[in-house]
C-alpha positions as CSV (number, residue, x, y, z in Angstrom):
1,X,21.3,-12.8,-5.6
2,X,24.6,-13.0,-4.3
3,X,25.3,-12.4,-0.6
4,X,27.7,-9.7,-1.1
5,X,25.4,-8.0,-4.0
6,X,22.6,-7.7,-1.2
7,X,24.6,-6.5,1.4
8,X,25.6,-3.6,-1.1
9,X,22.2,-2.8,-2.0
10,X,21.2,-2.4,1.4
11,X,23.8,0.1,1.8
12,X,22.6,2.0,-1.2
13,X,19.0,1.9,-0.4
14,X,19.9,3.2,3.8
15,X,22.0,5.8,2.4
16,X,19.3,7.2,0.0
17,X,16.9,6.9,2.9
18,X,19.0,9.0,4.9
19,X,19.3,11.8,2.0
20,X,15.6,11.9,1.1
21,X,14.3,11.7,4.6
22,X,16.8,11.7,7.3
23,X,15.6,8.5,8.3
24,X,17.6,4.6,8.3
25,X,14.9,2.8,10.3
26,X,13.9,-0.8,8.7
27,X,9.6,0.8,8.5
28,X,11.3,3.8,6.8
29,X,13.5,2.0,4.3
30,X,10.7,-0.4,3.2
31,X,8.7,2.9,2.4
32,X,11.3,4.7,0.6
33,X,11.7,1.3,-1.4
34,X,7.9,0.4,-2.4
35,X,7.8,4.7,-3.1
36,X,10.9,4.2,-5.6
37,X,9.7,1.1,-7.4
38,X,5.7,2.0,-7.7
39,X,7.3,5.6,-8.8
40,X,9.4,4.2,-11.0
41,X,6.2,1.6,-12.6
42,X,4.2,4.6,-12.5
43,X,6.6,6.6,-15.2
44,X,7.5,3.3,-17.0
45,X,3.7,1.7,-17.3
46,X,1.5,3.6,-16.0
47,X,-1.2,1.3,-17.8
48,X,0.0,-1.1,-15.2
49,X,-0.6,1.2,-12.5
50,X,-4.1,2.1,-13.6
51,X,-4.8,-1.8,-13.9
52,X,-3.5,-2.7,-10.5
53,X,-5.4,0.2,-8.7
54,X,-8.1,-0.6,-10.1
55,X,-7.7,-4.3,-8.9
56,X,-6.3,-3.3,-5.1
57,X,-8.3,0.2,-4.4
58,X,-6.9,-0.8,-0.5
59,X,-3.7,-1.3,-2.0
60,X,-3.8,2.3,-3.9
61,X,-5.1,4.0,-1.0
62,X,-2.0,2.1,1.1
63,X,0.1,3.4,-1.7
64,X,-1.0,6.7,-1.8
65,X,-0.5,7.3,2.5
66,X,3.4,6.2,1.7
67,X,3.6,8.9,-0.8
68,X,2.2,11.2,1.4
69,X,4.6,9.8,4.2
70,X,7.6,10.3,1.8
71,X,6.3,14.1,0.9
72,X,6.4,15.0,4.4
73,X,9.5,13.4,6.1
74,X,11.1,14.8,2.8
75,X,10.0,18.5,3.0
76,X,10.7,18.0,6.9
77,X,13.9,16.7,6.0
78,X,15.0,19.6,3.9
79,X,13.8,22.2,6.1
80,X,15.6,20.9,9.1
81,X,19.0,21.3,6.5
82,X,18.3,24.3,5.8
83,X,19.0,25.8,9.4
């Protein structure tokens, strides 16, 4: 990946952190990233889901405290715009 190509995607990744949960902090950011890509596995393959949960339950239950994590700072997030 090219130096410049990374920079940008980091841009792109804090900025959608900061819409979805009003948060730019590196813990945040690698949450809001692992939550986009197993969201986006989960709609694509979802047999690959099933077969990696399956093979990491601690990994699923990991998975599932992120989403939960997301929810939250999200629904926080939104209420604190809506003032």
């Amino acid at each position: 990946m090219e130096k410049d190509f990374a920079q940008q995607f980091e841009a792109l990744l804090e900025k959608y952190s900061e819409l979805l949960v009003g948060q730019t902090d590196e813990a945040t950011k690698e949450k809001v990233k692992a939550w986009a890509l197993y969201s986006h596995i989960a709609k694509s393959m979802p047999a690959l889901i099933g077969h990696w949960s399956a093979l990491y339950p601690e990994a699923r239950a990991e998975m599932k405290e992120i989403i939960n994590d997301i929810k939250v700072l999200n629904e926080q997030h939104r209420k604190s715009n809506q003032k």
